[in-house]
C-alpha positions as CSV (number, residue, x, y, z in Angstrom):
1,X,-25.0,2.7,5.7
2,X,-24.2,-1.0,5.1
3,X,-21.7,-2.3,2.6
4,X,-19.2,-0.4,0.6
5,X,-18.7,3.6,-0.3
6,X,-16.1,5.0,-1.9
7,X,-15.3,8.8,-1.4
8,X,-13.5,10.9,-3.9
9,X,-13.3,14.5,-2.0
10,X,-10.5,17.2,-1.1
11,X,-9.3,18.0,2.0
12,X,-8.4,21.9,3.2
13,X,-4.7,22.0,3.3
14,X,-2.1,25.4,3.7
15,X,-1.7,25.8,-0.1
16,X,-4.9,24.5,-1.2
17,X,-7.3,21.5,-2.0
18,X,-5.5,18.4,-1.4
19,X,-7.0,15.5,-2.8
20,X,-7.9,12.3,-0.6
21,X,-9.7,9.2,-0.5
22,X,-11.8,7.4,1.9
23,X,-13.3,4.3,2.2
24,X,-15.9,3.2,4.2
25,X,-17.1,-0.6,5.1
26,X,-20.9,-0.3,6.9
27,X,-20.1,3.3,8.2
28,X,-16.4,2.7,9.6
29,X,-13.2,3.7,7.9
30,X,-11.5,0.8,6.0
31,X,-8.9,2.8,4.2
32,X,-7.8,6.4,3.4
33,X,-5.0,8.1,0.8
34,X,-4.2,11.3,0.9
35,X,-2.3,13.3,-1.4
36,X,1.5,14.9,-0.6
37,X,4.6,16.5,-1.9
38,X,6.5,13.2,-1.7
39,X,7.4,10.8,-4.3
40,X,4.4,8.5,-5.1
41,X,4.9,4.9,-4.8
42,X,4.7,3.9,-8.7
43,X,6.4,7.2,-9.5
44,X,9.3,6.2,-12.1
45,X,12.1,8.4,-13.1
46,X,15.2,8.4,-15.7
47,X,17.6,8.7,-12.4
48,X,21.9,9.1,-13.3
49,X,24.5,6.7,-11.3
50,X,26.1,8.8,-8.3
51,X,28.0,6.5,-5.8
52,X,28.4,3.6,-4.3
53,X,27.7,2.2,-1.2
54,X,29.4,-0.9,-0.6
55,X,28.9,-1.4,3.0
56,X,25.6,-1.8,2.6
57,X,25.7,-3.1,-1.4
58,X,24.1,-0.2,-3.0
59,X,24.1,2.8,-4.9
60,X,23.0,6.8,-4.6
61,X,21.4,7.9,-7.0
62,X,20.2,11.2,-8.6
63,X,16.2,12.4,-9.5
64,X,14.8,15.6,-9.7
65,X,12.8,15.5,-6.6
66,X,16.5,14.2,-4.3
67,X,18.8,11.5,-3.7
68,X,17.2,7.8,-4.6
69,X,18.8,4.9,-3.3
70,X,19.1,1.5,-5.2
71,X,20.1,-1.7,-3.6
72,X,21.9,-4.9,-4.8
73,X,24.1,-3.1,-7.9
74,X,25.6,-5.2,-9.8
75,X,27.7,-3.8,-13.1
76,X,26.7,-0.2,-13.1
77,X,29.0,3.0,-12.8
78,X,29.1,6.6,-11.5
79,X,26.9,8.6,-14.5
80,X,25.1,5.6,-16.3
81,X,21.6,6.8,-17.0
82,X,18.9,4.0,-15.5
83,X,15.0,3.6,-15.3
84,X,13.8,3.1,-11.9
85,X,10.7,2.8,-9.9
86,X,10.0,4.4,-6.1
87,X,8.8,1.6,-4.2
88,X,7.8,3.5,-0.9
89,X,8.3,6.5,1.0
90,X,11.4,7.4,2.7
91,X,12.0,8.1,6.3
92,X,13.3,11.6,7.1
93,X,16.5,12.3,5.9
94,X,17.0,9.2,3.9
95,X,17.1,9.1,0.3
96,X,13.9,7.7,-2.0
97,X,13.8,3.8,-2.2
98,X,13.5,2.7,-5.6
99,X,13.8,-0.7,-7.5
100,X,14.7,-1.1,-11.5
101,X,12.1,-4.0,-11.7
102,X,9.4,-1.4,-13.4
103,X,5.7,-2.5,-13.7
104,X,2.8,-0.7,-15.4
105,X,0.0,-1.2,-12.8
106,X,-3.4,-0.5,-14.0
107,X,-7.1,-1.4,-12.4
108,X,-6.7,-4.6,-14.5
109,X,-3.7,-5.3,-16.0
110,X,-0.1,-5.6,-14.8
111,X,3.1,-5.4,-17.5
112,X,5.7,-6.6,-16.6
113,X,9.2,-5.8,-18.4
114,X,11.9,-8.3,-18.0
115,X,9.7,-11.0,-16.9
116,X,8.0,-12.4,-20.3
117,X,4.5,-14.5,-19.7
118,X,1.0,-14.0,-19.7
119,X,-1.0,-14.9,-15.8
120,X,-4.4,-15.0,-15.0
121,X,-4.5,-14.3,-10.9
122,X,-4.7,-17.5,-8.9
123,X,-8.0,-15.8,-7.1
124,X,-9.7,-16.3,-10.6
125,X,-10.7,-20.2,-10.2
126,X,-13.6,-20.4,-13.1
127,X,-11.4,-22.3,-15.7
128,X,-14.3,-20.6,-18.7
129,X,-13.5,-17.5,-17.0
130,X,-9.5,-17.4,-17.3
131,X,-10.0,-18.9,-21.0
132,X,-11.6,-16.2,-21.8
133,X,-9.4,-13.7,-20.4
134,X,-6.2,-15.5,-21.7
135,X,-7.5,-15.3,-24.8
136,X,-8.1,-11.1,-24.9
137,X,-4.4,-11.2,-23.4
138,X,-3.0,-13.3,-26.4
139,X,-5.3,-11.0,-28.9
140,X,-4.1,-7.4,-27.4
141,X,-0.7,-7.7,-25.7
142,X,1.1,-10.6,-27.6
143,X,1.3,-8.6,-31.2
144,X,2.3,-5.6,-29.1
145,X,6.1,-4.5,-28.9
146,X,6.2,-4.8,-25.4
147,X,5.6,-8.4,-25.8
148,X,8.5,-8.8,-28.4
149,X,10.6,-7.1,-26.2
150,X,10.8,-9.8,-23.5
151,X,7.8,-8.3,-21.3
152,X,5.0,-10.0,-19.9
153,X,1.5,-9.2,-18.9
154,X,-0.2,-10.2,-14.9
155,X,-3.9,-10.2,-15.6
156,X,-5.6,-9.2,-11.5
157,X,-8.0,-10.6,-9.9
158,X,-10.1,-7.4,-10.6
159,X,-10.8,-9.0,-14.2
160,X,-13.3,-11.6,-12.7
161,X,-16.4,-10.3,-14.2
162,X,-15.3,-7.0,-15.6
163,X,-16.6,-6.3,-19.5
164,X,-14.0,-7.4,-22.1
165,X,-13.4,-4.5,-24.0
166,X,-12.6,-2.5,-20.5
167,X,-10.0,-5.6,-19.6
168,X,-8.3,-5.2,-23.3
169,X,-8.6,-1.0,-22.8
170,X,-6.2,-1.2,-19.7
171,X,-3.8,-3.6,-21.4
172,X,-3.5,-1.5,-24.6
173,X,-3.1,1.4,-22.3
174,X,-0.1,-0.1,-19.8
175,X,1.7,-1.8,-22.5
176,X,1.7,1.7,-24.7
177,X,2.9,3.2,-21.3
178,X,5.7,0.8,-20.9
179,X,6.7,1.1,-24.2
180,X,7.3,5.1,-24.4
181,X,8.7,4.8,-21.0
182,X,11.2,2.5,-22.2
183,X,12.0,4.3,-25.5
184,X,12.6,7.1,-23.3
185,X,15.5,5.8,-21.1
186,X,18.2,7.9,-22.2
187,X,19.2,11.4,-21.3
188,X,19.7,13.5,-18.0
189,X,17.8,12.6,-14.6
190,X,13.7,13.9,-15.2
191,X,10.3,12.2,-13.8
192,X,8.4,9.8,-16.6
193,X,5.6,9.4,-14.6
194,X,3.5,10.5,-11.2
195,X,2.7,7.3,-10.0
196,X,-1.3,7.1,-9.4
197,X,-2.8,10.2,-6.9
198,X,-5.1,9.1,-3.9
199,X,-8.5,8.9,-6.6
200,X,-6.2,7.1,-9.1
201,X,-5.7,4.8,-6.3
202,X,-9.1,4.5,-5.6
203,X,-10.0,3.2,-8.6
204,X,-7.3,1.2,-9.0
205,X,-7.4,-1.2,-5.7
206,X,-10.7,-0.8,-4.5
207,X,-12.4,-2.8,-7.3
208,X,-15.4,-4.3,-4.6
209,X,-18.7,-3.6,-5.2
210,X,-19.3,0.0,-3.7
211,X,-21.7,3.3,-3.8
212,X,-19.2,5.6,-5.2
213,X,-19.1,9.6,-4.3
214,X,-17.9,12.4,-5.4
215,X,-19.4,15.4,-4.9
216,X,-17.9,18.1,-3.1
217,X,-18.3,17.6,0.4
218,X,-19.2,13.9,0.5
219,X,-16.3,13.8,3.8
220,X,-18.2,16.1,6.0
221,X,-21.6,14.6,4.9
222,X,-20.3,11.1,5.9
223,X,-18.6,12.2,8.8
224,X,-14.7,11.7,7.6
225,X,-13.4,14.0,9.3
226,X,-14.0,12.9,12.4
227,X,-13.0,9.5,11.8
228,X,-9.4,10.9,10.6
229,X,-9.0,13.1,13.8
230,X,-9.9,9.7,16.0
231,X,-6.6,8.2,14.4
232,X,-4.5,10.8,15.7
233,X,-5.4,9.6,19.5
234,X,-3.3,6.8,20.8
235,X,-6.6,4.6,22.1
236,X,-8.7,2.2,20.2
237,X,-11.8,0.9,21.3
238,X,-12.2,-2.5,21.0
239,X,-15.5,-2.6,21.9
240,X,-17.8,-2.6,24.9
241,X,-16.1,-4.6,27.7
242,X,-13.7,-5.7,25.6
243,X,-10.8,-3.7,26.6
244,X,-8.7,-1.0,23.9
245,X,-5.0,-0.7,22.5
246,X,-2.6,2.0,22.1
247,X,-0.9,2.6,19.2
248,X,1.9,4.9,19.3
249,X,5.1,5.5,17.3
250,X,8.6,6.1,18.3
251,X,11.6,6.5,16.6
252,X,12.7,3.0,16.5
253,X,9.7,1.0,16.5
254,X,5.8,1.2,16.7
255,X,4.6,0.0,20.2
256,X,1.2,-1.5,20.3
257,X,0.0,-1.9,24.1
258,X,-3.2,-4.0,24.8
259,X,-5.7,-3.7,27.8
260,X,-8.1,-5.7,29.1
261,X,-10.4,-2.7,30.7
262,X,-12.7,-3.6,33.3
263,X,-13.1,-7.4,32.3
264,X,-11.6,-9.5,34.8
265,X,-12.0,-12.7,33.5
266,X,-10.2,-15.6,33.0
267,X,-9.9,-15.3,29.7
268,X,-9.9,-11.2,29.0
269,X,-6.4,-11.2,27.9
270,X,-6.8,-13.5,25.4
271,X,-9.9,-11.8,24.1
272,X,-8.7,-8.5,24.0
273,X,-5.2,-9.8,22.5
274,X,-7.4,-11.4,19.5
275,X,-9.8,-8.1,19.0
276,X,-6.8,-6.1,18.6
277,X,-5.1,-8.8,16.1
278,X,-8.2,-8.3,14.2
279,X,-8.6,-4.3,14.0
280,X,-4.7,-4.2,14.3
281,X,-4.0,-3.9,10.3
282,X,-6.5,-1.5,9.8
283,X,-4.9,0.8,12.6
284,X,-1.6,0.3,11.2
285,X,-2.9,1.2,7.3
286,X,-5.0,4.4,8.3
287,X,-2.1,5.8,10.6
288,X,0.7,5.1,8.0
289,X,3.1,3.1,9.9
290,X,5.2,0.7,9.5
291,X,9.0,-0.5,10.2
292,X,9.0,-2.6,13.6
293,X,5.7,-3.3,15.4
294,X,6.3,-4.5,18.9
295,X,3.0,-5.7,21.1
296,X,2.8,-6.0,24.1
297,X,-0.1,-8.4,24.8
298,X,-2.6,-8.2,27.7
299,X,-1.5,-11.4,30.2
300,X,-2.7,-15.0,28.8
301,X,-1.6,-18.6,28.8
302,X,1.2,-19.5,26.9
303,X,-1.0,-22.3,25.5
304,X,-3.0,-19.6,24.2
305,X,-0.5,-18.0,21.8
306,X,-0.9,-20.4,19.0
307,X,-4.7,-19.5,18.6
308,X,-3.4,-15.6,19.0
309,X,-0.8,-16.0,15.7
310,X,-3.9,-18.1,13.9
311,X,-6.0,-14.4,14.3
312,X,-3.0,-12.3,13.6
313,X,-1.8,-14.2,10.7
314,X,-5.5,-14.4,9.2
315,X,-6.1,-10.5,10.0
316,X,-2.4,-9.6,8.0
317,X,-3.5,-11.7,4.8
318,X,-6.8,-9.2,4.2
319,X,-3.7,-6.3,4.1
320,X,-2.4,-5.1,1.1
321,X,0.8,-4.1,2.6
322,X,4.0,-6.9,3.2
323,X,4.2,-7.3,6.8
324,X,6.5,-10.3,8.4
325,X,5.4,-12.3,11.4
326,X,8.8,-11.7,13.8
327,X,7.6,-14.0,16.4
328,X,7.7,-14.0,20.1
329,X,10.4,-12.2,22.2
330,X,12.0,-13.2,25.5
331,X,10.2,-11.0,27.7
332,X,6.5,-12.4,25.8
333,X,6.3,-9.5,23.6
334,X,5.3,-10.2,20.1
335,X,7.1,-8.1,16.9
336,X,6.1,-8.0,13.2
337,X,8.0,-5.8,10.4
338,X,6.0,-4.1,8.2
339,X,6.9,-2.3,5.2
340,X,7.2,1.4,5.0
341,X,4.0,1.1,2.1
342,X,2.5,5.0,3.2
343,X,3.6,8.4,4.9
344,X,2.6,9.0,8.3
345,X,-0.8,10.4,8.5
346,X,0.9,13.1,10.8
347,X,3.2,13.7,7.8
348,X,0.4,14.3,5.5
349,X,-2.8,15.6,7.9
350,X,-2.9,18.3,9.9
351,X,-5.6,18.5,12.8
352,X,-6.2,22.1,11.3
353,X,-7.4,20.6,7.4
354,X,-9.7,18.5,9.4
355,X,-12.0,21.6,10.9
């Protein structure tokens, strides 16, 4: 089908239904969450001072669910309670990453403690539009105690269009969020919050115009499955003639390896170098990887690299996840560093749930 469609659905793990959500742009999978036992990005948690780490300016910390690290301390000692937030996933055998910048993220609204000031998202450019929306902001959040206590509030670019009462429903709801987790700051190490599940998510980020789903079933109908098992296969198609890429992670980096197929044109390499720059953020999101991302382009003038970073660089800005543009190595290879935003699907999909 064309356009948007959102899937809310389950897939069969080991010890039960594990929820999962797809999304689909004109039949091909855009993006995909699936549930696991790690920490949730979001997830925040009263954590206890452990020890220091001063090579590397940081400090252990302890959670219920493991050792958390914290980087950049600055005036806090061995058994001081603190709020903190996981920021991503950890790589095995390292402890949970987490940040004491909290924020309340919600469909609409952002709150943001320690940061005072009400925003309207730059992608909202109708100035009636933001009026409007400033002035729910002002009516809800600046009488609230979050706002007296030197918070502020990000409207998203989500807002555009949405009904009022909805918009002032979400900030009500992450301010009085904020505020009990921040009453509740205190005490031994325990989990405050979750952080948002794979349908939470759904609702959350993908705020485009979609057919939504969400009966039982809807991945098999739609053919899911199989467009999860393709991801655990090295080779991407990037269309007829056009050559593929391999994508395939190691324990240092991720290599990316481009090839011009049966096209022996002058200009394959730089054709199949700017298909994959195109599809390559979408590979990267649905497999779950990041840390170093080394490619190693199919051959192509030097003169042509420019118009390569122009595609790359354009391809990275419709991705959600923080990814810096390296640059160009000696031997021609190009490398990016990509935050660690999502487990592995291999961590979190096995080829048996997909049957």
């Amino acid at each position: 089908m064309k356009g948007h469609l959102i899937l809310l659905d389950h897939l069969t793990g080991p010890d039960g239904p594990v929820e999962a959500a797809a999304l689909l742009r004109d039949g091909k999978l855009e993006d995909l969450h699936v549930d696991s036992d790690a920490p949730r990005p979001g997830a925040i948690y009263r954590a206890s001072a452990d020890r220091p780490v001063k090579g590397q300016g940081g400090m252990f910390l302890k959670t219920p669910d493991g050792p958390a690290f914290l980087k950049q301390v600055k005036g806090l000692s061995p058994g001081q309670p603190l709020l903190v937030q996981v920021t991503g996933h950890a790589e095995p055998g390292k402890a949970i990453p987490v940040t004491t910048r909290l924020l309340f993220k919600s469909r609409f609204a952002i709150v943001t403690p320690e940061a005072p000031g009400i925003n309207v998202s730059r992608q909202i450019k109708d100035d009636d539009a933001r009026d409007a929306l400033l002035e729910i902001a002002h009516e809800v959040f600046a009488g609230h105690e979050m706002a007296a206590r030197n918070a502020g509030l990000i409207l998203r670019s989500s807002c555009d269009g949405a009904d009022a009462d909805a918009v002032a429903d979400d900030i009500a709801a992450m301010a009085d969020l904020a505020l009990q987790v921040l009453n509740d700051a205190e005490g031994e190490p325990e989990k405050l919050t979750e952080g948002d599940g794979p349908h939470t998510l759904a609702w959350r980020e993908w705020v485009m115009e979609a057919q939504i789903e969400t009966e039982a079933g809807c991945f098999e109908h739609h053919g899911v499955h199989e467009k999860i098992a393709a991801l655990f296969r090295p080779e991407v198609s990037l269309g007829t003639g056009a050559g593929s890429f391999a994508v395939e992670p190691t324990r240092a980096f991720v290599a990316v390896d481009v090839n011009t197929g049966g096209d022996t044109s002058l200009a394959a390499g730089l054709k199949a170098n700017l298909a994959m720059a195109r599809d390559l953020p979408r590979q990267l999101r649905l497999r779950g990887l990041g840390g170093v991302v080394v490619l190693d382009l199919a051959p192509m003038p030097k003169k042509d690299r420019r118009s390569f970073e122009g595609a790359l660089r354009a391809s990275l800005k419709t991705d959600d996840t923080d990814t810096v543009m390296a640059g160009w190595t000696p031997l021609g290879n190009y490398e990016l560093q990509r935050k660690r935003a999502r487990l592995p699907l291999s961590e979190t999909v096995t080829e048996s749930m997909l049957e």
